[in-house]
The first five atom37 places (N, CA, C, CB, O) and aatype in JSON, in Angstrom:
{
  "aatype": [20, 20, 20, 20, 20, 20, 20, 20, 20, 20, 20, 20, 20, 20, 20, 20, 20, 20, 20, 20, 20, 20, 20, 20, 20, 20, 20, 20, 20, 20, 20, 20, 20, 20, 20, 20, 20, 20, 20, 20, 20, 20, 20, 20, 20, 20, 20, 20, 20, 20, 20, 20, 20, 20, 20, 20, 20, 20, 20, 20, 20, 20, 20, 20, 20, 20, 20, 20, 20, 20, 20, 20, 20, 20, 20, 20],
  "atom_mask": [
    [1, 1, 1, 1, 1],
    [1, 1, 1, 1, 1],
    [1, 1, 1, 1, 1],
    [1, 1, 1, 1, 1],
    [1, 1, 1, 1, 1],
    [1, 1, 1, 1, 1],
    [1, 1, 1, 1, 1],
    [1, 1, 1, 1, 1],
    [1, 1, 1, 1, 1],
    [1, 1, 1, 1, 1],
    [1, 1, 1, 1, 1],
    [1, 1, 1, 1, 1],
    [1, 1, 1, 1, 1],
    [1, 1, 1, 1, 1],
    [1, 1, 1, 1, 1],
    [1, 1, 1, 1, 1],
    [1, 1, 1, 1, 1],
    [1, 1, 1, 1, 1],
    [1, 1, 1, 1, 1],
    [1, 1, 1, 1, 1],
    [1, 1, 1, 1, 1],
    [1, 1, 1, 1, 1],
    [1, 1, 1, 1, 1],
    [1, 1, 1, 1, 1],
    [1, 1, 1, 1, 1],
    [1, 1, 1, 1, 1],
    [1, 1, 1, 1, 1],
    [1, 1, 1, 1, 1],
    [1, 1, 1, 1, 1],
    [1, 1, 1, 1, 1],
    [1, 1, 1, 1, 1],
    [1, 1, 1, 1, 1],
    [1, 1, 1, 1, 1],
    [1, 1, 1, 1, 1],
    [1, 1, 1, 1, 1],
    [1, 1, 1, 1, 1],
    [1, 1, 1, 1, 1],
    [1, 1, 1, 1, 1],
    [1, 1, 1, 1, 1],
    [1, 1, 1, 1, 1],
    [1, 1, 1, 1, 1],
    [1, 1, 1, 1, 1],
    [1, 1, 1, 1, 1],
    [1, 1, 1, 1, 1],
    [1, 1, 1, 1, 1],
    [1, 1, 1, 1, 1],
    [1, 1, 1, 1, 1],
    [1, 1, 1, 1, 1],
    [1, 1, 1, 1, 1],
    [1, 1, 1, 1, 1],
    [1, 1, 1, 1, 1],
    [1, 1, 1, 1, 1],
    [1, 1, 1, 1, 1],
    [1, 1, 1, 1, 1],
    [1, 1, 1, 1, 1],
    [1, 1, 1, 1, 1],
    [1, 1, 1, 1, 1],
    [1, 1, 1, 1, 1],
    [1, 1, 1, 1, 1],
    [1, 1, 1, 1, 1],
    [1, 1, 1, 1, 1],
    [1, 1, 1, 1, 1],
    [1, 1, 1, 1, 1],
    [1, 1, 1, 1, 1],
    [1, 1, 1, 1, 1],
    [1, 1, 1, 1, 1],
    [1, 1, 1, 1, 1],
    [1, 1, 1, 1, 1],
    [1, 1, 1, 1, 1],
    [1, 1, 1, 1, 1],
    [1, 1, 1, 1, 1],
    [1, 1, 1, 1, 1],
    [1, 1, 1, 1, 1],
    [1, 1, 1, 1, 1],
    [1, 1, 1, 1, 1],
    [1, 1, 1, 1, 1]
  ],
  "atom_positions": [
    [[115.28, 45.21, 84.31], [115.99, 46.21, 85.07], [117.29, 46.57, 84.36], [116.28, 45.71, 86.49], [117.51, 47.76, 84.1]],
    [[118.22, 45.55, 84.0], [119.27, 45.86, 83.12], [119.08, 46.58, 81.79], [119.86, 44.74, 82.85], [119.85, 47.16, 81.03]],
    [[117.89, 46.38, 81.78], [117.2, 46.77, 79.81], [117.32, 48.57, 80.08], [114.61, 46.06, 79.32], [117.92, 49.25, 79.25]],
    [[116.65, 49.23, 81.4], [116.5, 50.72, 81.52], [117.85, 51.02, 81.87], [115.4, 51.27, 82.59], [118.23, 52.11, 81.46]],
    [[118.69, 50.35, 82.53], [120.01, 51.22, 82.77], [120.92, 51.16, 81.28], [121.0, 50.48, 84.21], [121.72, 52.03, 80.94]],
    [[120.56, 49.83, 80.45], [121.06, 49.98, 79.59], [120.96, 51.55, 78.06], [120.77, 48.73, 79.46], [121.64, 52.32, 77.39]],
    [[119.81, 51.16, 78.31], [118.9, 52.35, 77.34], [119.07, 53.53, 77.82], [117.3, 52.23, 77.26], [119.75, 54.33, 77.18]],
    [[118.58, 53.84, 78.87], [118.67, 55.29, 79.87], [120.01, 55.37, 80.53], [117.48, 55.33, 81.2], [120.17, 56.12, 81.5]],
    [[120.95, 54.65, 80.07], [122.18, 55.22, 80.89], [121.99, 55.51, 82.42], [122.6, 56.57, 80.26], [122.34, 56.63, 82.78]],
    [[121.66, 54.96, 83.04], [120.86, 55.55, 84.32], [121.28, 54.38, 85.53], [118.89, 55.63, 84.0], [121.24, 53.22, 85.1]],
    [[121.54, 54.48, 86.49], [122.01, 53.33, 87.68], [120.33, 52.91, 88.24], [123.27, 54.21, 89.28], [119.41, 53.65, 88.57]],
    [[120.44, 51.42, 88.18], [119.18, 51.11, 88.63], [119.76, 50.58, 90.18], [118.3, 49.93, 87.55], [120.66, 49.75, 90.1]],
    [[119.31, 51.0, 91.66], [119.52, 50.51, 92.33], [118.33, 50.05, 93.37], [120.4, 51.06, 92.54], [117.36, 50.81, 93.4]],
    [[118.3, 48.94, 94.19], [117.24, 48.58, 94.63], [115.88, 47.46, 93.64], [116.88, 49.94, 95.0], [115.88, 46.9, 92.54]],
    [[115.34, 47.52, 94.26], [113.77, 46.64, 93.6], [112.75, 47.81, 93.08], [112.73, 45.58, 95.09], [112.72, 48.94, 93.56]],
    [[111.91, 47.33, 92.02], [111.33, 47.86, 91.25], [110.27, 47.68, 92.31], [111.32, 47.42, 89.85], [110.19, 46.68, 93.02]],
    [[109.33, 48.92, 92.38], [108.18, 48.89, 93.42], [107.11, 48.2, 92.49], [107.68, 50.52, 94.08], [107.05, 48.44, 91.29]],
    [[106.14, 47.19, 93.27], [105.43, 46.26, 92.41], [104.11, 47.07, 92.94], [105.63, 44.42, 92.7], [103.98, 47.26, 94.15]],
    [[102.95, 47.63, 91.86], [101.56, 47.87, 92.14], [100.49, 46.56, 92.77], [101.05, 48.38, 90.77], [100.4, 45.34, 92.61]],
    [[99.93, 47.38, 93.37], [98.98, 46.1, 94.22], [97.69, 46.47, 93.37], [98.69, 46.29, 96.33], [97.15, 47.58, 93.38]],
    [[97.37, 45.58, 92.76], [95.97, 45.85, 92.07], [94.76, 46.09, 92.87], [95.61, 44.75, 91.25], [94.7, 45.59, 93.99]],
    [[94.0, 46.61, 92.53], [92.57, 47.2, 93.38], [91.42, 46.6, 92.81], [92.27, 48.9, 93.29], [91.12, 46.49, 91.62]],
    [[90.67, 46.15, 94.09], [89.65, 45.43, 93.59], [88.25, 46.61, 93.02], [89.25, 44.31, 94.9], [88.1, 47.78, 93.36]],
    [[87.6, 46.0, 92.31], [86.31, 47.01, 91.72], [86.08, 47.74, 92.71], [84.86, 46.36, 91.26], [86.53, 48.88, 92.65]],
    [[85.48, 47.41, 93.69], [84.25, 48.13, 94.76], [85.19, 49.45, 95.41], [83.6, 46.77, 96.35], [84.72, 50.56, 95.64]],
    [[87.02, 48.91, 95.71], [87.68, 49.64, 96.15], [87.53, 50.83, 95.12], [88.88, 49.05, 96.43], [87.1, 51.89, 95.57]],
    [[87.88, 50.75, 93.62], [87.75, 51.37, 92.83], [87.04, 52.45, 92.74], [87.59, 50.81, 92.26], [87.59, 53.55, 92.72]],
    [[85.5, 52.26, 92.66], [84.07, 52.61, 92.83], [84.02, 53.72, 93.91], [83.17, 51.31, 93.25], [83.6, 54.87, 93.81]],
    [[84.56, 53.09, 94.94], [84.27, 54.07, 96.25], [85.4, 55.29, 95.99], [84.58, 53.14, 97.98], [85.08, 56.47, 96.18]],
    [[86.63, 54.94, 95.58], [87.4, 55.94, 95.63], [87.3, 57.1, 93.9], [88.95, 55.11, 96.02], [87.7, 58.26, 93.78]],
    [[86.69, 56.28, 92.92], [86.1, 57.17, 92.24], [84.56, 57.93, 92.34], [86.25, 56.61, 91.27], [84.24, 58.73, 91.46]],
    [[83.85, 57.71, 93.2], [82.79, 58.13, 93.89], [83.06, 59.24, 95.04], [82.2, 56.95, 94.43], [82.25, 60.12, 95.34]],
    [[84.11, 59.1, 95.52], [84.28, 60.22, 96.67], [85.24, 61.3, 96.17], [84.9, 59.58, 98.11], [85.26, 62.48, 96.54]],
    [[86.1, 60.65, 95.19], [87.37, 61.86, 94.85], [86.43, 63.15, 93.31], [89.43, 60.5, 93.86], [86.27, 64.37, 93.21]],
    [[86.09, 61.96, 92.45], [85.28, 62.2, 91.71], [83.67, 63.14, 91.82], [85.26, 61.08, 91.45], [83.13, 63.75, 90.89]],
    [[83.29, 63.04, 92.89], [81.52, 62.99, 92.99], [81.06, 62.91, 92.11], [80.74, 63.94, 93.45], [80.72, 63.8, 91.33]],
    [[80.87, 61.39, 92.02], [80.43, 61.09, 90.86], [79.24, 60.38, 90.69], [81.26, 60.54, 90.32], [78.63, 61.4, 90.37]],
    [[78.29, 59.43, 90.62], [77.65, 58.29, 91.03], [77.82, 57.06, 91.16], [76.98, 58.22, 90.63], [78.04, 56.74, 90.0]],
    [[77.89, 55.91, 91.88], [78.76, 54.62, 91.51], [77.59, 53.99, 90.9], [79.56, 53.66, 92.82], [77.56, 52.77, 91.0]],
    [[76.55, 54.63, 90.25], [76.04, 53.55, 88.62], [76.66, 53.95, 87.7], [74.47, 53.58, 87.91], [76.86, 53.23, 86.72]],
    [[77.22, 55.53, 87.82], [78.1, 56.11, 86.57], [79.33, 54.81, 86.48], [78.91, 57.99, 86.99], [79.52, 53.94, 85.62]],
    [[80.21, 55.19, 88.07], [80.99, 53.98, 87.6], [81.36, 52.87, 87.61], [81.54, 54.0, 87.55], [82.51, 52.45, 87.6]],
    [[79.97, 52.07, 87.66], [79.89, 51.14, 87.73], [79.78, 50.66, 86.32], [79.11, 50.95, 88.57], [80.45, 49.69, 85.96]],
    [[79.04, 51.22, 85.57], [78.91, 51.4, 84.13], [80.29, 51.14, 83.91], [78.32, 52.81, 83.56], [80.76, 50.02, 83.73]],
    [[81.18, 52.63, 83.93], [82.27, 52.24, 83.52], [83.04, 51.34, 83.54], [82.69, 52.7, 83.67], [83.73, 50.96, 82.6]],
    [[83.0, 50.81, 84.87], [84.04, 49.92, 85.17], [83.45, 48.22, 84.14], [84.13, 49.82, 87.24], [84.21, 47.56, 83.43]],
    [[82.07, 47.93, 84.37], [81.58, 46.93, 83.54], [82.03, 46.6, 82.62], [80.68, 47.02, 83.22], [82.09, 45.42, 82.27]],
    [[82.59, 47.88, 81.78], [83.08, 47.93, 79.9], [84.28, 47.57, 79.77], [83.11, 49.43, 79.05], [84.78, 47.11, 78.74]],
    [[84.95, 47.8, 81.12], [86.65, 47.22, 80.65], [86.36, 46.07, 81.9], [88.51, 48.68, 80.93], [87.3, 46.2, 82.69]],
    [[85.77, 45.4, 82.21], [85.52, 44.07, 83.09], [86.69, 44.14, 83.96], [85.45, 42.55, 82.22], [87.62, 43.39, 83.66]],
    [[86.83, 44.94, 85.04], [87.36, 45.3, 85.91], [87.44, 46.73, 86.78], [88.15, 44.95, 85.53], [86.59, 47.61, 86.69]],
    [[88.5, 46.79, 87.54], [89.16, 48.19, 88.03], [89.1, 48.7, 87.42], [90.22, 48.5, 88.39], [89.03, 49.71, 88.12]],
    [[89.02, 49.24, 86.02], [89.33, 50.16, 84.96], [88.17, 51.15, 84.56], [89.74, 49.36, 83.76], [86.97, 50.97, 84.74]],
    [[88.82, 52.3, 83.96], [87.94, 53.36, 83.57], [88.67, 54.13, 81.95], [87.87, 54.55, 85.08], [89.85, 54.41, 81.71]],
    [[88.1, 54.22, 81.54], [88.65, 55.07, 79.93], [89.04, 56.52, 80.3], [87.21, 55.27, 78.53], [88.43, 57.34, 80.98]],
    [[90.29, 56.6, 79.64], [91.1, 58.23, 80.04], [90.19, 59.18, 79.3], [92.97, 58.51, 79.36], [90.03, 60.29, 79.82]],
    [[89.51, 58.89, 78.03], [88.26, 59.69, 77.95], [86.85, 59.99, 78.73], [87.94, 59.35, 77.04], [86.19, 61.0, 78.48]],
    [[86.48, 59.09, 79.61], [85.55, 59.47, 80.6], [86.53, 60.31, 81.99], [84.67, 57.91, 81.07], [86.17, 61.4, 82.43]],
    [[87.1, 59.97, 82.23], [87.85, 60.84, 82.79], [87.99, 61.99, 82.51], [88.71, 60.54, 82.82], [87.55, 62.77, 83.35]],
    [[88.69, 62.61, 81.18], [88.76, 63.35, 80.6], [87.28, 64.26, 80.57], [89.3, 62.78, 79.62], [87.17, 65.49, 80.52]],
    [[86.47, 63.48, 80.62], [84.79, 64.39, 79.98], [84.35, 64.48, 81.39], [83.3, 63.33, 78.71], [83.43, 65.3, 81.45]],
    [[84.65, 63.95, 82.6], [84.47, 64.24, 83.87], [85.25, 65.46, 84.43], [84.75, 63.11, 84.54], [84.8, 66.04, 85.42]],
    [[86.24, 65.83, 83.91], [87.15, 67.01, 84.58], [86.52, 67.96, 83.52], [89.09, 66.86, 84.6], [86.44, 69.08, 84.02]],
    [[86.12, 67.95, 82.44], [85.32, 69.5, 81.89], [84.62, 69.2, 82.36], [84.91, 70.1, 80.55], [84.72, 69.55, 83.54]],
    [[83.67, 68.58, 82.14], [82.08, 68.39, 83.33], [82.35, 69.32, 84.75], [81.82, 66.29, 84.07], [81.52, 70.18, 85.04]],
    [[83.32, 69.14, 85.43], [83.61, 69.59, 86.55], [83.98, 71.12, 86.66], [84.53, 68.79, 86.97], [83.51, 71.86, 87.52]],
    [[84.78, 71.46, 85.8], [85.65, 72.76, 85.11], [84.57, 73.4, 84.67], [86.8, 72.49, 83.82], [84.64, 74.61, 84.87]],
    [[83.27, 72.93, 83.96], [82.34, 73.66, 83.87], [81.21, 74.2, 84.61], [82.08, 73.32, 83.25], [80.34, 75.06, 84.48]],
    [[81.55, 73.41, 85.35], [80.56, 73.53, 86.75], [81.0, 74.65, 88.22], [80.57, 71.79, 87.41], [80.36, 75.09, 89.18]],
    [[82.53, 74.78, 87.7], [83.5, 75.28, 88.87], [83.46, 74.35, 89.8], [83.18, 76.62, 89.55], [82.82, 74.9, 90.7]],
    [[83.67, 73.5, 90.08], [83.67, 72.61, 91.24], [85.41, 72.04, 91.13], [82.29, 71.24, 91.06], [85.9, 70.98, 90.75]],
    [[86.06, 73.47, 91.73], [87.53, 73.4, 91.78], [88.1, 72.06, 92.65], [88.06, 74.81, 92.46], [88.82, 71.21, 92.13]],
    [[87.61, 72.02, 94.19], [88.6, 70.89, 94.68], [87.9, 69.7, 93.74], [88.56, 70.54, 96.62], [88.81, 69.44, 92.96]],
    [[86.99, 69.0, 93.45], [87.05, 67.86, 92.57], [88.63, 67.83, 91.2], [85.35, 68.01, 91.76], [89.53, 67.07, 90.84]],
    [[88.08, 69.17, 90.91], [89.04, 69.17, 89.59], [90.49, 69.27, 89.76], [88.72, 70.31, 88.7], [91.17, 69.11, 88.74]],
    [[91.16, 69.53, 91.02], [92.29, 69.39, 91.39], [92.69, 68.09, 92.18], [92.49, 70.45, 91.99], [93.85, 67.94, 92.57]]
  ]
}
């Protein structure tokens, strides 16, 4: 905390908000519904980084996928 006010000149006040990690399945469902996607698609994905995780390039190839399809609210 002292390291960013030092560097960034910047007043740090308060506690740093701590992320709550998400379990797979949570994952899955919320990239399955926001996404429409399939959860073997990401289940796949998630397998390859052995967790919550997904590659900013499948992501990436999911929003043209989408953009090409016009399927605007997904892509927003």
């Amino acid at each position: 905390m002292h390291d960013v006010a030092s560097l960034l000149h910047l007043p740090i006040t308060g506690a740093f908000h701590s992320i709550e990690a998400l379990h797979v399945d949570k994952v899955v469902f919320l990239l399955v519904e926001l996404l429409e996607v399939s959860s073997k698609e990401v289940r796949d994905e998630t397998v390859q980084y052995h967790g919550a995780y997904v590659q900013l390039l499948w992501l990436r190839d999911i929003y043209r996928s989408k953009c090409d399809t016009t399927q605007w609210t997904v892509v927003a």
